[in-house]
N, C-alpha and C positions, 0 to 999 in steps of 0.2 A: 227762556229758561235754559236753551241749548246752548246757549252763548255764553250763560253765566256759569255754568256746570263746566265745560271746556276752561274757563279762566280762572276758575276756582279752584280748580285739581290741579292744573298748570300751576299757579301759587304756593300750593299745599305741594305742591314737589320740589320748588326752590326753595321752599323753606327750610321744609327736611334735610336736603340737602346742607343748607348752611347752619341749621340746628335743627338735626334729628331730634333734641330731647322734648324741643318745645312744637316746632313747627306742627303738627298734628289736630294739637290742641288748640294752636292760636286759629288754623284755618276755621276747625269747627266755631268759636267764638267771632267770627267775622262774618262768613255765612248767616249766622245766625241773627247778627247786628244786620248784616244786608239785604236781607229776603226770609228773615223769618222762620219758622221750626219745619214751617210744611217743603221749604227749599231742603233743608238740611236730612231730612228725612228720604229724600227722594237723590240725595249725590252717591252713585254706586260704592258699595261695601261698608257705606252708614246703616243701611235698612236692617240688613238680619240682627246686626249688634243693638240699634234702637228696641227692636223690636224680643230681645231677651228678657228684659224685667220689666215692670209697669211705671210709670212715670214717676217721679218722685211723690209723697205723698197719700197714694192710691194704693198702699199695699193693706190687704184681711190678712188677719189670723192666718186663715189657712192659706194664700200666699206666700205668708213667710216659714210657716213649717214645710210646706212645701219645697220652697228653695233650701230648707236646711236640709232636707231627706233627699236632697239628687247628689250631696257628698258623700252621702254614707251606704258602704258597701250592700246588697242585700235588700234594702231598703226599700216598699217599709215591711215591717214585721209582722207576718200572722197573726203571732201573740208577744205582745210587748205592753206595759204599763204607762207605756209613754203615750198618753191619752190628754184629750181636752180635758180639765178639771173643773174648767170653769168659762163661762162666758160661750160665745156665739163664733164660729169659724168666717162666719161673715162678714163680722166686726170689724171696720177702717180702722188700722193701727193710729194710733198718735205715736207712742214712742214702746221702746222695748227694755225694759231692765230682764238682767240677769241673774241670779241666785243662789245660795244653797238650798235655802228653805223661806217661802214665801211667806214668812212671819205677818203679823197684824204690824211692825214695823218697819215693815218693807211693804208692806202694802201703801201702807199712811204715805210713802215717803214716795212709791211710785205715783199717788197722787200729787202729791206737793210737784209733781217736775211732768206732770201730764201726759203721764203714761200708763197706756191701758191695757199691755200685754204682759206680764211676768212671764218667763221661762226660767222655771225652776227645775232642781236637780233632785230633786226627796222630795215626799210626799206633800200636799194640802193638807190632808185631813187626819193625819196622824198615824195609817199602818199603810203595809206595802201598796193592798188593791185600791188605796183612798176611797174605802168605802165608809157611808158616811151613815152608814147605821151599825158598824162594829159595836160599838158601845153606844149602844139604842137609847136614842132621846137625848145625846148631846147637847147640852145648852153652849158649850163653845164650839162645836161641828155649826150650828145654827144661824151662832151669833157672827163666826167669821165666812158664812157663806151669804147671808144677808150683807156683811160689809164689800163684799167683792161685789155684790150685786148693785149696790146702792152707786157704786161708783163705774161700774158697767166693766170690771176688769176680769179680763181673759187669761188664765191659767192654764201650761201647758207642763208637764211634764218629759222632760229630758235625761233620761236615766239611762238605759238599755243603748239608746243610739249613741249618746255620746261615746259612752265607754266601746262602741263596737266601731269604731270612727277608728283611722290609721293616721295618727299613733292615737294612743286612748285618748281622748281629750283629755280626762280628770287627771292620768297620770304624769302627759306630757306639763299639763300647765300647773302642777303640783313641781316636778322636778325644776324647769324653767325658775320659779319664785325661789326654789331652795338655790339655785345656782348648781345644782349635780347634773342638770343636763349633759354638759359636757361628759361624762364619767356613763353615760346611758347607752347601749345596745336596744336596739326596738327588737320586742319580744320577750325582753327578759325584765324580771321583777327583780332581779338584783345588781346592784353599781358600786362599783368599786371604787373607792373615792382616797384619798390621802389620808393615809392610818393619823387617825387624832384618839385623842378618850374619850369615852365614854361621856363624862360631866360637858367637852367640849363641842363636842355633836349636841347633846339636846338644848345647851348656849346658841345654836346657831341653828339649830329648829325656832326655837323660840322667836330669837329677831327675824328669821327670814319670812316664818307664816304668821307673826304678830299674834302671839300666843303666850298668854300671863303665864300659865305654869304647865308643865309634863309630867307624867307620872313616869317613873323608872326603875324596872328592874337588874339589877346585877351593880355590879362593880365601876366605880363610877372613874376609878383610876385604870379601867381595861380600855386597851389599845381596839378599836372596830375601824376597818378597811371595807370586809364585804358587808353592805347593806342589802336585805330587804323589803324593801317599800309597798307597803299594801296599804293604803288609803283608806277611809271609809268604814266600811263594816261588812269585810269581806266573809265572817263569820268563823266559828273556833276552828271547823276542820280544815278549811282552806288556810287560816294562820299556821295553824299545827302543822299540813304537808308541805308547803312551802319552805316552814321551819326543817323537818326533817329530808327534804329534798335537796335546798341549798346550804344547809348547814351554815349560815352566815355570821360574824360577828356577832350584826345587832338585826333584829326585827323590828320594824318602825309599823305600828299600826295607827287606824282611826281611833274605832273604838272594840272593846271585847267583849264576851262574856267573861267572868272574873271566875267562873269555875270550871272556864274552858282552859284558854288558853293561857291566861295568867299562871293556873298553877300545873301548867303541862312547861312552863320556862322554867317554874321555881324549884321542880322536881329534876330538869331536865340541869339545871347548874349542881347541885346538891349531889348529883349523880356523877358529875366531872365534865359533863359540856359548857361549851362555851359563850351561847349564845346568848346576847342582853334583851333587853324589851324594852319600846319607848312606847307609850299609847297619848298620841296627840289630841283628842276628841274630833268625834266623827262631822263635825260640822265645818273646823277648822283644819282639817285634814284635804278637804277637798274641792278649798270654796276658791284656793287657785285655778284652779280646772274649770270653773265657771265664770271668775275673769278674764282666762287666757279666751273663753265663750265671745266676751264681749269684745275682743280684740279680731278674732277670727269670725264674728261675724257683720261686722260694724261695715270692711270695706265693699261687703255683698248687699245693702239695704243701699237706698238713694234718699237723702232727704229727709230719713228719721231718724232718731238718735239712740242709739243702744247704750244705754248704762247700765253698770255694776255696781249691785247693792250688798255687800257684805252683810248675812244672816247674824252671822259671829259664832262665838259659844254662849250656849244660854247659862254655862256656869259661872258664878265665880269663888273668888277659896279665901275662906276667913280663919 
């Protein structure tokens, strides 16, 4: 073995040499053709790196939350919601989909492609703590916790940490889809993007997050440069200060209350300000941020397959 370890590192250093980009990888692939995984394991400065994630295959549940929480700052949280909802931490992954909202749709369809883990971004069961006696005696609490059972799938909730992640996941991979990345300062909720109107901003909300229709307040021939972008269902007071703290163009929300902040904009134009309202729906709002998920976590898994299942909007407008 000493003899082949000396001639094998000797290889792997002329190759590099003659192509650093590949030489590395062809030596490991040769090694491995010539003596097997227990050689390759044992040639110095392969072992520690071997020896970081479990073999392809072989990764639980809680493996791969696991690996997802040694990204994130703080991590993990005393009190966070981002809880097992479902299924076993023990449980051999087969495959991982992605999410807004782990719908009876997305569930069916993580079957169809044999996958047993969802990580979703909002709740299973319908309110913050997914508790599943809020509204006592659910016949669909029941009916859709029997179906995850039936097919042995494991629900995790991804809320709190993504968004505490640098940069927020949700916001980065929201901005990213809209193409305003560029236009983004980290840390700030608002981006200053190339003064268009009003009607042609939420034209290009629509195609970029694949969204039938927007709701819009203000003036549709008004010129907006500063935007700010608050996703989701950040709630009226936090719309409201961010409103009166950046003073921006336009405020681009998920979703509102409509006696919050909808009519704190309608008061506040009427009054002489200028700022517009877009409310995109809160599910559409931020199911980029759960794709860009399955991009940024696909290259950390070995072996299983992360897909992205678009929840959608559960509206449509007749």
């Amino acid at each position: 073995m000493g003899k082949l370890k000396i001639t094998a590192m000797q290889h792997m250093e002329k190759e590099e040499s003659t192509h650093p980009q590949w030489g590395r990888r062809t030596f490991i692939t040769n090694v491995m053709k010539t003596a097997g995984i227990a050689a390759l394991l044992k040639v110095p400065g392969l072992t520690i790196a071997a020896g970081k994630q479990p073999l392809p295959n072989t990764y639980t549940v809680k493996d791969v939350i696991d690996l997802i929480l040694r990204e994130i700052p703080n991590a993990p949280f005393p009190n966070t919601v981002d809880t097992l909802k479902n299924g076993n931490p023990d449980q051999k992954v087969t495959g991982i989909i992605t999410t807004m909202f782990p719908t009876v749709k997305v569930i069916e369809e993580a079957v169809k492609r044999k996958a047993n883990f969802i990580i979703a971004h909002e709740p299973t069961f319908y309110n913050h703590l997914d508790d599943k006696n809020w509204v006592p005696g659910s016949s669909v609490v029941k009916e859709k916790e029997a179906l995850l059972n039936k097919y042995n799938i494991a629900v995790w909730r991804f809320h709190d940490y993504w968004h505490a992640y640098r940069p927020d996941g949700i916001g980065y991979g929201v901005l990213k889809q809209t193409g305003w990345l560029q236009y983004w300062k980290p840390g700030e909720v608002t981006v200053h993007i190339p003064a268009r109107p009003l009607q042609a901003i939420a034209s290009h909300l629509k195609r970029t997050l694949g969204i039938q229709q927007v709701r819009v307040l203000g003036n549709l021939a008004q010129s907006c440069s500063s935007v700010t972008f608050l996703p989701g269902a950040a709630g009226g007071q936090t719309q409201m200060r961010f409103a009166e703290q950046e003073k921006p163009d336009l405020l681009i929300v998920g979703e509102l209350h409509e006696w919050e902040t909808a009519e704190y904009i309608r008061d506040a134009r009427q009054l002489g300000h200028k700022t517009a309202l877009i409310v995109l729906g809160h599910s559409v709002s931020e199911e980029p941020g759960m794709y860009w998920l399955q991009e940024w976590l696909q290259p950390k898994i070995t072996g299983i397959t992360v897909t992205h299942i678009p929840s959608g909007n559960p509206f449509v407008w007749i």
